[in-house]
LOZARO-296381 format. One record per residue: residue in one letter; x, y, z of N, C-alpha, C in turn. Coordinates in steps of 0.02 Angstrom, whole numbers, padded with zeros to 5 digits, always signed. Example, Ala and Ser with C-alpha at 12.3 -4.5 7.8 and 13.67 -1.06 7.14 Angstrom:
<fifis>
A+00660-00284+00390+00615-00225+00390+00660-00165+00390
S+00642-00112+00354+00684-00053+00357+00645+00002+00394
</fifis>
This chain:
<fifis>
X-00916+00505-02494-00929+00546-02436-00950+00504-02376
X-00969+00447-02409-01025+00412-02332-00950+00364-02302
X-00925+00359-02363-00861+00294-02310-00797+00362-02288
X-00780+00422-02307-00761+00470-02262-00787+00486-02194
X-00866+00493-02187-00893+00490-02132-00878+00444-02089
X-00882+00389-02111-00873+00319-02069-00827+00294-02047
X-00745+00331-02087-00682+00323-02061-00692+00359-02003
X-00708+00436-02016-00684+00479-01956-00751+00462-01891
X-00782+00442-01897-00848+00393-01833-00772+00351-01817
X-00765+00306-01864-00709+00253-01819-00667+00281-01803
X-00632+00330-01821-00581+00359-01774-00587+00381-01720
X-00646+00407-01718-00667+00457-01663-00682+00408-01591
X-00718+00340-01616-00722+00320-01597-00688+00267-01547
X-00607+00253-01598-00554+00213-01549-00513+00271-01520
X-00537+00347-01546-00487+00376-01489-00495+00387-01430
X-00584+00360-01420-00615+00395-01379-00606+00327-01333
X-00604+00280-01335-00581+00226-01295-00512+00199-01279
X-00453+00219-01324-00389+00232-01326-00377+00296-01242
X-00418+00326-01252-00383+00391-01218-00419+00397-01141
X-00436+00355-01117-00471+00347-01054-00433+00331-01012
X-00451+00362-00965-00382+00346-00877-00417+00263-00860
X-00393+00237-00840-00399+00159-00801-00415+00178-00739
X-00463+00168-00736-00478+00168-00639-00496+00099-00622
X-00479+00089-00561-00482+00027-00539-00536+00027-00473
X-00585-00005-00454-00658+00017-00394-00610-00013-00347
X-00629-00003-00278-00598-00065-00223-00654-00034-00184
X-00684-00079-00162-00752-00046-00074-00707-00101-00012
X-00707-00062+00029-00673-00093+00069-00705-00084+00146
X-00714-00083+00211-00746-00054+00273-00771-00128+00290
X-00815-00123+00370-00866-00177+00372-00918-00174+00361
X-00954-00156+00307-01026-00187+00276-01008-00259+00265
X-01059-00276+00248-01061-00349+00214-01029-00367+00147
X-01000-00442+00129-00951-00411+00055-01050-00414-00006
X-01073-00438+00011-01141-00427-00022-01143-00349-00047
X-01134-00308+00028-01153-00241+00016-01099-00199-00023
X-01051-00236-00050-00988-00234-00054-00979-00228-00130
X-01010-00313-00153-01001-00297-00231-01059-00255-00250
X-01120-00246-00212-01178-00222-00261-01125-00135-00256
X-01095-00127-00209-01085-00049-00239-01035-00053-00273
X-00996-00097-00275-00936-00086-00320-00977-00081-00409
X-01013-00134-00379-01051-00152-00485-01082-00098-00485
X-01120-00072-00454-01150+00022-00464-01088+00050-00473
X-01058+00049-00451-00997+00112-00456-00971+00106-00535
X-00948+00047-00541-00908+00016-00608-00947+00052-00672
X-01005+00049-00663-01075+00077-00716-01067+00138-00738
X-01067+00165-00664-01052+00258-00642-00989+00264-00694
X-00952+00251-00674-00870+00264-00691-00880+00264-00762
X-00869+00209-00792-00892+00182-00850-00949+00238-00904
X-00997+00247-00849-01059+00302-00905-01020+00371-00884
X-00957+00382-00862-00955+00442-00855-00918+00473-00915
X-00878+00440-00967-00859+00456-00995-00804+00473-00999
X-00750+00481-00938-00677+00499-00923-00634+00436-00919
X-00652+00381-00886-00621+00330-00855-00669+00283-00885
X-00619+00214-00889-00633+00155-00901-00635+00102-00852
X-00667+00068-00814-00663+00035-00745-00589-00046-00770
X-00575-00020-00757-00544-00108-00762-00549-00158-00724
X-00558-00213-00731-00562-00271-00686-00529-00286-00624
X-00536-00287-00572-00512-00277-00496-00515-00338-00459
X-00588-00354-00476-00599-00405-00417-00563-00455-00374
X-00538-00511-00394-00508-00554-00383-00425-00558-00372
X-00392-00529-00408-00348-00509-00420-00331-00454-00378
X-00351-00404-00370-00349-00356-00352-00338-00363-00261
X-00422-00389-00252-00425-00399-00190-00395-00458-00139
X-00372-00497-00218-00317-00555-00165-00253-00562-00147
X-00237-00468-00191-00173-00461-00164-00170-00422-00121
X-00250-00385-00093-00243-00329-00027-00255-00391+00019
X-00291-00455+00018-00292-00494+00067-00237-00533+00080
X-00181-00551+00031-00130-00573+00059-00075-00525+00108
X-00096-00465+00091-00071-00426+00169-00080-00426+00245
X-00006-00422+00267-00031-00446+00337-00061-00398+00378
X-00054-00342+00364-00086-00291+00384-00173-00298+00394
X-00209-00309+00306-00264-00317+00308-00294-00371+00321
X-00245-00423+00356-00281-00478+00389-00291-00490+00444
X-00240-00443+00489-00287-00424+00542-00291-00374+00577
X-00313-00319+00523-00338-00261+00541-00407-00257+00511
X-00392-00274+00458-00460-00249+00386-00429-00200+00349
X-00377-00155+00379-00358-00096+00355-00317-00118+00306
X-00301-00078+00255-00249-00063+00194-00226+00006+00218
X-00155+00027+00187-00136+00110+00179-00153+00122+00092
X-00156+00180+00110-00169+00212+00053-00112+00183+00008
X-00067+00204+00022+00018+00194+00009+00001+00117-00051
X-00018+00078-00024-00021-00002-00049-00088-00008-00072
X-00139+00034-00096-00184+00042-00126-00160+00076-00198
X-00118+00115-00203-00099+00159-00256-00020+00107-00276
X-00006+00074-00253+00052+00021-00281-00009-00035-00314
X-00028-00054-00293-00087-00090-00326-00135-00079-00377
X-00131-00008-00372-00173+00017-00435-00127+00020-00498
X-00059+00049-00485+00002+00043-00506+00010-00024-00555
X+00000-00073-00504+00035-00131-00535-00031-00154-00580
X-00102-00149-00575-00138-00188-00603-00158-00118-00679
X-00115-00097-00693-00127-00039-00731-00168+00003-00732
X-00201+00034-00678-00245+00101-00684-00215+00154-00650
X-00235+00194-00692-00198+00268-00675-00251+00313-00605
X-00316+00272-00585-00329+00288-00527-00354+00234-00493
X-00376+00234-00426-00413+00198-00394-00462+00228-00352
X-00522+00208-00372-00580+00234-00324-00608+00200-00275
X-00590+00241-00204-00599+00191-00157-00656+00213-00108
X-00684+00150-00086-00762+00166-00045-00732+00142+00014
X-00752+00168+00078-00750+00131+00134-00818+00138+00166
X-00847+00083+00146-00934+00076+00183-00928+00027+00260
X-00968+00073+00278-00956+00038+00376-01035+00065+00395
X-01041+00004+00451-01122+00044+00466-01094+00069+00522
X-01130+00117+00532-01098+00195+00580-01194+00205+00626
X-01207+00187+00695-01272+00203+00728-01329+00186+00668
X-01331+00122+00644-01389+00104+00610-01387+00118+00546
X-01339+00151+00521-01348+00156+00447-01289+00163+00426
X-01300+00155+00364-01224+00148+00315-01200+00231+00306
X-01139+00215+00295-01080+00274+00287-01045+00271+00236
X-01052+00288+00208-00984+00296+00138-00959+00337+00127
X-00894+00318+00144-00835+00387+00135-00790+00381+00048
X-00777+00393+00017-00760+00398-00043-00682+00442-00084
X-00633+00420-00118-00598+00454-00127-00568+00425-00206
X-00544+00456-00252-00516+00451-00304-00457+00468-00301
X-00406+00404-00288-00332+00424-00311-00302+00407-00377
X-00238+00454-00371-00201+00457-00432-00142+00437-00411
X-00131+00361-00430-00075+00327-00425-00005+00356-00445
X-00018+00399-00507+00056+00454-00527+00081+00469-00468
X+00038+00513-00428+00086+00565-00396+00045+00574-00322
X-00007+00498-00313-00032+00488-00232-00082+00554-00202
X-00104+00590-00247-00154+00635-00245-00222+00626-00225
X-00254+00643-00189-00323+00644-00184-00367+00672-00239
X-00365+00651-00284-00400+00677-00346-00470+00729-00326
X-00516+00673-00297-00577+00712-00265-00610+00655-00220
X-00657+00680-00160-00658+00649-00114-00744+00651-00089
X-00779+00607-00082-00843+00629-00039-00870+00576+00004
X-00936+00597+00053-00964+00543+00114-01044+00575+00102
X-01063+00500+00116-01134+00513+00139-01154+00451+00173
X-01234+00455+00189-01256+00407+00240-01330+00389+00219
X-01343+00334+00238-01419+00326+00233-01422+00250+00277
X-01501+00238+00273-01526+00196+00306-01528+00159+00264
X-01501+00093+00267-01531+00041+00179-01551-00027+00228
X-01622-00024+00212-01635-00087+00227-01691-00126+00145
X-01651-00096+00095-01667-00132+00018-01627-00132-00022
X-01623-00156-00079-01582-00154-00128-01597-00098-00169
X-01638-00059-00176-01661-00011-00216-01620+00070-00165
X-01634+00059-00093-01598+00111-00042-01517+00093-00059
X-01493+00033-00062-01396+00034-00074-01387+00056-00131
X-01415+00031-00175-01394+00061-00246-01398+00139-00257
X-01462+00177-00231-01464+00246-00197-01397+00282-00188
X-01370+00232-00137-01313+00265-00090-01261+00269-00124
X-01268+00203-00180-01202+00195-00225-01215+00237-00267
X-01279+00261-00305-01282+00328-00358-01250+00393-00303
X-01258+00401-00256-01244+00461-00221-01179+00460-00218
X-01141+00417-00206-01094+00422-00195-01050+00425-00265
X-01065+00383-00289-01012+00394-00381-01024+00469-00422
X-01080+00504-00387-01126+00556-00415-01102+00613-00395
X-01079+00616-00318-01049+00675-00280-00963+00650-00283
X-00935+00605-00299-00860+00624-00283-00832+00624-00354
X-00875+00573-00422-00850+00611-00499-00875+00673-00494
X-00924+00705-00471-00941+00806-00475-00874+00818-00456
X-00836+00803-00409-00766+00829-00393-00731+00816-00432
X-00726+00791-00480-00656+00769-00515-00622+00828-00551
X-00564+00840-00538-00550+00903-00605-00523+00850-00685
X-00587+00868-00713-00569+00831-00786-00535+00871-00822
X-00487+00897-00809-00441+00956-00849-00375+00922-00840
X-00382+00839-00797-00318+00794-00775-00289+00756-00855
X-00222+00758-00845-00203+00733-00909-00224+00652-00933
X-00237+00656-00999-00275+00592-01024-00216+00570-01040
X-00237+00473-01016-00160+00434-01048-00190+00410-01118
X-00128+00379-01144-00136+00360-01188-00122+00269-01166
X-00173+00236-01179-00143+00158-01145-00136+00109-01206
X-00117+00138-01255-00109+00103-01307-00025+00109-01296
X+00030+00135-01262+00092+00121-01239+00104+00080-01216
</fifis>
């Protein structure tokens, strides 16, 4: 009975990591890139403890192929369009994107979850605060991973990435 139990724990258990969407973080705007990774690594956590999505690795990779664009080299800007080819290519089935800018003294974060399938706005949110600590950004980064996963419709089809 106890090694029956313990099969179906392990099953339960690689299905439950088998069956998770790939999201990929990107923060992008002019904050500082300081202010940049601390919310991305809050976010990654968020994502991660939420139980739907698995964060996959972005960083480097990710962001050195939005910087070899000529667009975002001298604009800052990306399109959506080449955010969701990128999520595409680095295998996640979404990308959650921050655009933090300080806006009259304080930070802004606007927020959106796409779905590389079919270029959807999955779910979307903004907020603002004053951060002059590390304990106030991380704040902003719980608020923000906190109010735009509340939007998510988790009724979205689960992949299977063992294909």
């Amino acid at each position: 009975m106890k090694r029956f139990i313990l099969i179906l724990f392990a099953i339960c258990v690689a299905f439950n990591t088998i069956a998770k969407n790939q999201i990929a973080i990107y923060v992008i705007g002019d904050a500082s890139e300081a202010y940049k990774k601390v919310v991305a690594s809050a976010l990654t956590q968020a994502v991660n403890r939420d139980g739907h999505f698995q964060a996959v690795e972005r960083t480097n990779d990710f962001l050195g192929a939005l910087g070899s664009e000529v667009s975002y080299q001298s604009s800052g800007a990306v399109s959506q369009s080449r955010i969701i080819e990128l999520g595409r290519q680095f295998g996640a089935q979404y990308v959650f994107v921050v655009d933090l800018n300080n806006v009259l003294g304080e930070l802004y974060a606007s927020s959106r979850i796409l779905n590389v399938e079919n270029n959807i706005i999955e779910a979307a949110s903004d907020t603002n605060s004053v951060v002059s600590s590390m304990e106030q950004l991380k704040n902003l980064a719980k608020e923000i991973s906190t109010a735009t996963l509340a939007e998510m419709p988790y009724n979205v089809e689960i992949k299977n990435n063992s294909n």
